[in-house]
N, CA, C and O atoms as CSV, one atom per row, in Angstrom:
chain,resi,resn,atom,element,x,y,z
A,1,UNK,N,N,128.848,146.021,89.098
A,1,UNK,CA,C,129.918,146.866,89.554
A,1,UNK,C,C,130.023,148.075,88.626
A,1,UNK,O,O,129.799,147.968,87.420
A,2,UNK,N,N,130.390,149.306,89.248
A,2,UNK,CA,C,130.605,150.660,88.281
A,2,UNK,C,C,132.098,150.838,88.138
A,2,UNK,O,O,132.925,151.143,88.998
A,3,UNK,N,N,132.274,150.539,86.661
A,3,UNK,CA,C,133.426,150.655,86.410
A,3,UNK,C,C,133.841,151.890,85.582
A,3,UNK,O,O,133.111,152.032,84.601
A,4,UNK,N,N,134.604,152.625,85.675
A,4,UNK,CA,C,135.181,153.534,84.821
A,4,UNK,C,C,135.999,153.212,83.540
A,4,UNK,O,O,137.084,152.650,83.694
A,5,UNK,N,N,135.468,153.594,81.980
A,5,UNK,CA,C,136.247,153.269,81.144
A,5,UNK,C,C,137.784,153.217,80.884
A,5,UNK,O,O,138.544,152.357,80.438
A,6,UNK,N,N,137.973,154.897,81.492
A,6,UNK,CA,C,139.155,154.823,81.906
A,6,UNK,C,C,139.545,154.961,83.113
A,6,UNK,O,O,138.926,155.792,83.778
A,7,UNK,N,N,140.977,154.006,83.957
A,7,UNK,CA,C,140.853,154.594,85.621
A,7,UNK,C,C,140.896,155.616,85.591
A,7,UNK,O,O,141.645,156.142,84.767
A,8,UNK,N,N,140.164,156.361,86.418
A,8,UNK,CA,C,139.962,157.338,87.115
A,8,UNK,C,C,141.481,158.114,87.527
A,8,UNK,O,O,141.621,159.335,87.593
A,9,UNK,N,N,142.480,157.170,87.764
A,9,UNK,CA,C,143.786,158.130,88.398
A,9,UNK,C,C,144.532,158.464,87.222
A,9,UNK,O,O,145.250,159.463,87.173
A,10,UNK,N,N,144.381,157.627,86.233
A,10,UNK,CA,C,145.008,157.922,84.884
A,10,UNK,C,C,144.324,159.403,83.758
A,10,UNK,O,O,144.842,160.195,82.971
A,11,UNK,N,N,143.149,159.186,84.191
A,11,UNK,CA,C,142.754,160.205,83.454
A,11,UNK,C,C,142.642,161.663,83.976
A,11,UNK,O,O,142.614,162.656,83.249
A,12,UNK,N,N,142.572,161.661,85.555
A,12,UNK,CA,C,143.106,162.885,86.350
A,12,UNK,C,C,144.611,163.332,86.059
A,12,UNK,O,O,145.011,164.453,85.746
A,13,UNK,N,N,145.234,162.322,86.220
A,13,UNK,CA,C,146.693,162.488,85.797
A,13,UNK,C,C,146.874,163.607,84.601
A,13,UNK,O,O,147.408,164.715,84.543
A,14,UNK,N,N,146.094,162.683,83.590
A,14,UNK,CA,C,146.434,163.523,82.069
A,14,UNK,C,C,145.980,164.910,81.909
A,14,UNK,O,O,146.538,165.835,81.319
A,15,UNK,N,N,144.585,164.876,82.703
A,15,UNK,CA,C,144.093,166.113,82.524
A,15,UNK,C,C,144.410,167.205,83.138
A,15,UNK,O,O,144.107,168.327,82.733
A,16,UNK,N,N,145.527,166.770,84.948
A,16,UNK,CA,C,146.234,167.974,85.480
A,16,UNK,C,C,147.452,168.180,84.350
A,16,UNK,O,O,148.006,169.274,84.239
A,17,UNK,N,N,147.815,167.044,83.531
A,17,UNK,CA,C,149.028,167.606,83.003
A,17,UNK,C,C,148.948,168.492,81.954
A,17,UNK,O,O,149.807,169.238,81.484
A,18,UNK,N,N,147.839,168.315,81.662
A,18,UNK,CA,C,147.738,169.467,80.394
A,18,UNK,C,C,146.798,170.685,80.503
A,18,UNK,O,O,146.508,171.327,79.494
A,19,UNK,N,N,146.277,171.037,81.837
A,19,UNK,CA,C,145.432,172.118,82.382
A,19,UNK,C,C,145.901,172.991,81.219
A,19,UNK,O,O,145.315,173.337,80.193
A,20,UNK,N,N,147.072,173.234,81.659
A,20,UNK,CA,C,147.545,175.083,81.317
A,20,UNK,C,C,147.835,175.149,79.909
A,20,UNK,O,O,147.933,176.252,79.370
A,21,UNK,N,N,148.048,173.626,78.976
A,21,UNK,CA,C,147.672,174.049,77.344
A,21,UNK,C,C,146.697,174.076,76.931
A,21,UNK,O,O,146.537,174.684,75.872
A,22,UNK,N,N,145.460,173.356,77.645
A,22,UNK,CA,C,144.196,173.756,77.211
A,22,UNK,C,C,142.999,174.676,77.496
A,22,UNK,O,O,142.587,174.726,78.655
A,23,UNK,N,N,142.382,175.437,76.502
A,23,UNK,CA,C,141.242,176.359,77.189
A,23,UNK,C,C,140.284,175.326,78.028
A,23,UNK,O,O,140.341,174.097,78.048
A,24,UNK,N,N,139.534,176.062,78.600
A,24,UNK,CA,C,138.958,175.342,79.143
A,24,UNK,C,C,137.720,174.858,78.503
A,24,UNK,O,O,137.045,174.157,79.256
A,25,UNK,N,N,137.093,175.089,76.977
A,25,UNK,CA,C,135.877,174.127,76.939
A,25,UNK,C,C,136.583,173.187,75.942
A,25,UNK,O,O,135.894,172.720,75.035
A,26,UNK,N,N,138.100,172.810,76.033
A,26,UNK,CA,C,138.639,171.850,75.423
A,26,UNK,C,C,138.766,171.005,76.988
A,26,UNK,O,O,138.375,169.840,76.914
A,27,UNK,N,N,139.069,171.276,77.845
A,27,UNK,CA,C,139.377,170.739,79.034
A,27,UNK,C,C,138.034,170.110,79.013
A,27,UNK,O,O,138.049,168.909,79.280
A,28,UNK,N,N,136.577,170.771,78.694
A,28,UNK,CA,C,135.764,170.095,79.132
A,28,UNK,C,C,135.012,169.149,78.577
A,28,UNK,O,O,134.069,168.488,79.011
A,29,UNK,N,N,135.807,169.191,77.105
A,29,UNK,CA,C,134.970,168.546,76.175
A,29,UNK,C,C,136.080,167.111,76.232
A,29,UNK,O,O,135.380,166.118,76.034
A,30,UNK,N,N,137.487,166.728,76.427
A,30,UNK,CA,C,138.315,166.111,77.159
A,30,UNK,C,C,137.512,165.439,78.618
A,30,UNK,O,O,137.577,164.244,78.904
A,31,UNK,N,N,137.058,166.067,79.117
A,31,UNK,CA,C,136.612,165.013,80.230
A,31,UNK,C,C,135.127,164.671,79.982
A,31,UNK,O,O,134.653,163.692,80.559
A,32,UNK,N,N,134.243,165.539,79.027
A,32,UNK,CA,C,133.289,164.264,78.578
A,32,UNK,C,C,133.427,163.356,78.033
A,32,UNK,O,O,132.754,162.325,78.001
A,33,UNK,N,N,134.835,163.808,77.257
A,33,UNK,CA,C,134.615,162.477,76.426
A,33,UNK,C,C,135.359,161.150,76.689
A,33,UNK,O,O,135.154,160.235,75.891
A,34,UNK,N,N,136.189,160.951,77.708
A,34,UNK,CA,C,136.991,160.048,78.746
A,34,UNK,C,C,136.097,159.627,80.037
A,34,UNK,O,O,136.376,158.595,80.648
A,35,UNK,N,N,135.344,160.203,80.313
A,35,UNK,CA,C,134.733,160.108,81.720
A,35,UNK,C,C,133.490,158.947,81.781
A,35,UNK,O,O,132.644,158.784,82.660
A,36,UNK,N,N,133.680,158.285,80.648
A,36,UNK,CA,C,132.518,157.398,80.533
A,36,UNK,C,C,132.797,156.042,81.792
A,36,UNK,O,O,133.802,155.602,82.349
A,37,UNK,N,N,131.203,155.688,81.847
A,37,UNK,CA,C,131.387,154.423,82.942
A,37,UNK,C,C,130.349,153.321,82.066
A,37,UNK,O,O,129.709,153.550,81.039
A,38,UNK,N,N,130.447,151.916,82.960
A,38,UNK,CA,C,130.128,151.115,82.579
A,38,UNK,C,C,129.434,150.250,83.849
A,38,UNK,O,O,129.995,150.213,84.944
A,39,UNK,N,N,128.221,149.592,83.609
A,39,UNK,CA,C,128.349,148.376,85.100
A,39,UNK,C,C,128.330,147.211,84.604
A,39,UNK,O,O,127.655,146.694,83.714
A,40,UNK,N,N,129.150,146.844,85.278
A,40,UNK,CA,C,129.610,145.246,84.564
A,40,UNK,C,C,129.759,144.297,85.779
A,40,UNK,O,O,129.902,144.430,86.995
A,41,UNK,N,N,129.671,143.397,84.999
A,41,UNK,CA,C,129.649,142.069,86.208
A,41,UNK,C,C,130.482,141.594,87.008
A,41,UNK,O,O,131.478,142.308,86.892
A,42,UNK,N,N,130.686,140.763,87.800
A,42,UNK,CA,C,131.619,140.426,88.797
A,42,UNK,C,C,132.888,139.704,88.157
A,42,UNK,O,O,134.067,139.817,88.491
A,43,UNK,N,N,132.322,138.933,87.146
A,43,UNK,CA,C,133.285,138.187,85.960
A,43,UNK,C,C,134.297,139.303,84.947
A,43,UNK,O,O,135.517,139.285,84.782
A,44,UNK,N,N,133.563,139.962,84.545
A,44,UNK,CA,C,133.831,141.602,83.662
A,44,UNK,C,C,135.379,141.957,84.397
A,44,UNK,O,O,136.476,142.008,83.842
A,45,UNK,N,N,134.936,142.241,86.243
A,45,UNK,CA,C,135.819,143.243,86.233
A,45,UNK,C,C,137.039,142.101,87.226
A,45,UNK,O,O,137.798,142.667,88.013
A,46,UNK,N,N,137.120,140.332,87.068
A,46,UNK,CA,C,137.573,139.658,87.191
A,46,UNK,C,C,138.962,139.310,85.756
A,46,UNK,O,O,140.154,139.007,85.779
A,47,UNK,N,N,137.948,139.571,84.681
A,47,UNK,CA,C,138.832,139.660,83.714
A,47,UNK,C,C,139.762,141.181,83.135
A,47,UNK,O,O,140.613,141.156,82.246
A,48,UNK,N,N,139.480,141.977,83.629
A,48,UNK,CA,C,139.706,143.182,83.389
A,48,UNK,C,C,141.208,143.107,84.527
A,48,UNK,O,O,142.221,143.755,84.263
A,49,UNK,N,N,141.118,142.386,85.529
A,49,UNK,CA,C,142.302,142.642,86.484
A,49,UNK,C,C,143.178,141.206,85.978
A,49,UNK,O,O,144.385,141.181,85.741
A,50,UNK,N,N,142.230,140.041,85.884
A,50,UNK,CA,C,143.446,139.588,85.321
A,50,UNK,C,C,144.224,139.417,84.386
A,50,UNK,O,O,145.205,138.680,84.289
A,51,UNK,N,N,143.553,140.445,83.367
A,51,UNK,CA,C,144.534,140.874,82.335
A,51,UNK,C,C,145.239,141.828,81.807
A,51,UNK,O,O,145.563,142.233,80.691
A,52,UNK,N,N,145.515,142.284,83.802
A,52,UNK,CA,C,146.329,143.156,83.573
A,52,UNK,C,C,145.958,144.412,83.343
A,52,UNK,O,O,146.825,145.218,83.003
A,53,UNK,N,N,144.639,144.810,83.478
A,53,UNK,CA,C,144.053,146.202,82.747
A,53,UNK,C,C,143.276,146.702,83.942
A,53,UNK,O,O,142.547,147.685,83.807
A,54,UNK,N,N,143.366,146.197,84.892
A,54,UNK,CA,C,142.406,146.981,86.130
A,54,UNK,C,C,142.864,148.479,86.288
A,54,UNK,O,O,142.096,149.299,85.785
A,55,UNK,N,N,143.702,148.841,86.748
A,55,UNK,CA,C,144.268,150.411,86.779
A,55,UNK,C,C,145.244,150.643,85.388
A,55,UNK,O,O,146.231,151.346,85.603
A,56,UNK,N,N,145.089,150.144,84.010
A,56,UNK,CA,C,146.015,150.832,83.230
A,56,UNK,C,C,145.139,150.254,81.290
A,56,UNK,O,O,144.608,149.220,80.885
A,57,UNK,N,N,145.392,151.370,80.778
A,57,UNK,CA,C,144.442,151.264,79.264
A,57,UNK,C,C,146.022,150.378,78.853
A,57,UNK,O,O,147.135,150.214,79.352
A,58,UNK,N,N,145.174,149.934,77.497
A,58,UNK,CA,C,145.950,149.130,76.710
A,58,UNK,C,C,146.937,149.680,75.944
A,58,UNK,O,O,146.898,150.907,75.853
A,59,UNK,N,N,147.901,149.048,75.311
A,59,UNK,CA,C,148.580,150.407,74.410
A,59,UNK,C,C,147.869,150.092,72.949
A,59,UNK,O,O,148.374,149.419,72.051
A,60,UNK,N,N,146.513,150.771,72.926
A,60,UNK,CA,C,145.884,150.970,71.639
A,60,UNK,C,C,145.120,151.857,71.290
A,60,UNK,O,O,144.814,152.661,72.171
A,61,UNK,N,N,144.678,152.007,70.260
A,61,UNK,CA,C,143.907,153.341,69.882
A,61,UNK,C,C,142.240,152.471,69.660
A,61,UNK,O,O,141.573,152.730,68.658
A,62,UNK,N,N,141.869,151.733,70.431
A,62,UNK,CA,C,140.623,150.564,70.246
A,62,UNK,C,C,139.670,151.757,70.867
A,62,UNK,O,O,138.550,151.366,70.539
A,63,UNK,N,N,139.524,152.773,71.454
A,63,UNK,CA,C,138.301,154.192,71.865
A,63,UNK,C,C,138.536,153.508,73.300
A,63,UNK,O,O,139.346,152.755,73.840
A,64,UNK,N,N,136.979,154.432,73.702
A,64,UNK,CA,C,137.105,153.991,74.927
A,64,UNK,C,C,136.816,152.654,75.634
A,64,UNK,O,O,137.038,152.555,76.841
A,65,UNK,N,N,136.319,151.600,74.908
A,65,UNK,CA,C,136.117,150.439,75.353
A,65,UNK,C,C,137.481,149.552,75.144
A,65,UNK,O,O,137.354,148.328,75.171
A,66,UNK,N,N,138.781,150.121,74.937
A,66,UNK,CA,C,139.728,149.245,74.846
A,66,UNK,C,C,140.455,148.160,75.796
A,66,UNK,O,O,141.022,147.104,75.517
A,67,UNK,N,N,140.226,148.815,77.023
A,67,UNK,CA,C,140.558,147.670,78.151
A,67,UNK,C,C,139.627,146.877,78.056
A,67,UNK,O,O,140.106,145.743,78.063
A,68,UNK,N,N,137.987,146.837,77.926
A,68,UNK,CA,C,137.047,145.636,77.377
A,68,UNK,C,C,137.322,144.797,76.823
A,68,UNK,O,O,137.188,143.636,77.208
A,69,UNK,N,N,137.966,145.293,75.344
A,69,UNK,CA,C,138.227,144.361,74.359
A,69,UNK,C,C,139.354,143.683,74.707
A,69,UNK,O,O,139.197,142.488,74.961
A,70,UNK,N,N,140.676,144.231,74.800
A,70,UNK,CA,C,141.615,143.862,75.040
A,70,UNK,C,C,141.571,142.501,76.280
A,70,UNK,O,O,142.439,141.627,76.260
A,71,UNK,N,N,140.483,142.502,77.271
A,71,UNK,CA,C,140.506,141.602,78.308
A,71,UNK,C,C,139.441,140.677,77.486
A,71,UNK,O,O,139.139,139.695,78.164
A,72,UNK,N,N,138.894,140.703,76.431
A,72,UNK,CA,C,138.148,139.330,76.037
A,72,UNK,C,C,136.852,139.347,76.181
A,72,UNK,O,O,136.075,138.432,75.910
A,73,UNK,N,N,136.520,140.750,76.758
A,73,UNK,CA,C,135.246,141.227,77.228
A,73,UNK,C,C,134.301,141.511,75.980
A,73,UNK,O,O,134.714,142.471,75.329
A,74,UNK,N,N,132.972,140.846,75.399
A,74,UNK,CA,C,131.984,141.007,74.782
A,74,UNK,C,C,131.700,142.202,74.678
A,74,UNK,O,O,130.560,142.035,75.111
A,75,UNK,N,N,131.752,143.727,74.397
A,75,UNK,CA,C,131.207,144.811,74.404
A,75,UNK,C,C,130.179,145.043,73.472
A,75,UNK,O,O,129.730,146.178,73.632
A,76,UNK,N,N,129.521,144.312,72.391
A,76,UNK,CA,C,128.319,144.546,71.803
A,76,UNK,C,C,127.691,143.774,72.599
A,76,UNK,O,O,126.875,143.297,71.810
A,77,UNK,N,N,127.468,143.291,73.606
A,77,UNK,CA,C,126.283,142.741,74.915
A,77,UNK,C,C,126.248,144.015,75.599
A,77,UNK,O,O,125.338,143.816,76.405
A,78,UNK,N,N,126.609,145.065,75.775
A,78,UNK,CA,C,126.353,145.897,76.507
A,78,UNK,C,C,124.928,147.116,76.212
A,78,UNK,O,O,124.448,147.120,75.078
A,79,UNK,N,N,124.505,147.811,76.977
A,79,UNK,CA,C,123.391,148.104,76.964
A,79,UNK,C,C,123.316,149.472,78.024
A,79,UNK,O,O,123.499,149.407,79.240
A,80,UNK,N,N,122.998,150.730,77.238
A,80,UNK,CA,C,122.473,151.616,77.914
A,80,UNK,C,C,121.680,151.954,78.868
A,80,UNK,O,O,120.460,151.793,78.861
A,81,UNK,N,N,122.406,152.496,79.836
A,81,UNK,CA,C,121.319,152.521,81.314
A,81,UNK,C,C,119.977,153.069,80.981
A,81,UNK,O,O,120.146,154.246,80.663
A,82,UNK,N,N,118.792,152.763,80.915
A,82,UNK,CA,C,117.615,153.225,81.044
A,82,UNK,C,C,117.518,154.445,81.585
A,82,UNK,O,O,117.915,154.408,82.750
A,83,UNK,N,N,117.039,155.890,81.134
A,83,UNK,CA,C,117.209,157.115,81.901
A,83,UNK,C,C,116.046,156.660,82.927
A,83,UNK,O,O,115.026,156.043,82.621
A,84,UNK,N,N,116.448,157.124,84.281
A,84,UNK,CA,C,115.198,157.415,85.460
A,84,UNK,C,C,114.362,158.480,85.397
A,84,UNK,O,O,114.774,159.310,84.587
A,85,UNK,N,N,113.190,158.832,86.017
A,85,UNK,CA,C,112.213,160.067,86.038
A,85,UNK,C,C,112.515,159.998,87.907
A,85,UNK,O,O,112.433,159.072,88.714
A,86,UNK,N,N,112.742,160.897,87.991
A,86,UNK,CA,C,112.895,161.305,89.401
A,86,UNK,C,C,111.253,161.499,90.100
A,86,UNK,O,O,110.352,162.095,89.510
A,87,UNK,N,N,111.137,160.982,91.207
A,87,UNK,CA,C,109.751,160.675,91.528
A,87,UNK,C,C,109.246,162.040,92.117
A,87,UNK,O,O,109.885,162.743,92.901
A,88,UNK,N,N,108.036,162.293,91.630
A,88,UNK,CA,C,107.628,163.316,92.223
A,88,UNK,C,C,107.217,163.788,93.621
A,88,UNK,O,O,106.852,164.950,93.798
């Protein structure tokens, strides 16, 4: 499953709310650095809802893997997507 580190409606939220105090390659350096995803398993995003963290971050400063941790979720098992070569 492709999960978003942070939901997706939460982090739109934040970022319309603060459009107009930030320039924009703060705006953009703000949504690289929130916009991360993850694919995780059927269990992953089983524990992620039942603890309460499916649509909402934790109240911690744990980065972006904090709803992971916070749900009990292993995050040093995780593993970088392999880049693809687009076929010629």
């Amino acid at each position: 499953m492709f999960e978003h580190l942070e939901p997706r409606v939460l982090l739109m939220a934040d970022l319309l709310e603060r459009a107009d105090e930030w320039s924009p390659e703060t705006f953009a350096a703000e949504l690289h650095r929130r916009a991360g995803a993850a694919v995780v398993t059927v269990e992953d995003d089983r524990l992620l809802t039942a603890s309460g963290l499916g649509r909402t971050m934790p109240a911690t400063s744990a980065g972006p893997w904090a709803r992971y941790v916070a749900a009990g979720i292993d995050v040093s098992t995780f593993q970088p997507l392999a880049p693809t070569t687009p076929p010629e």
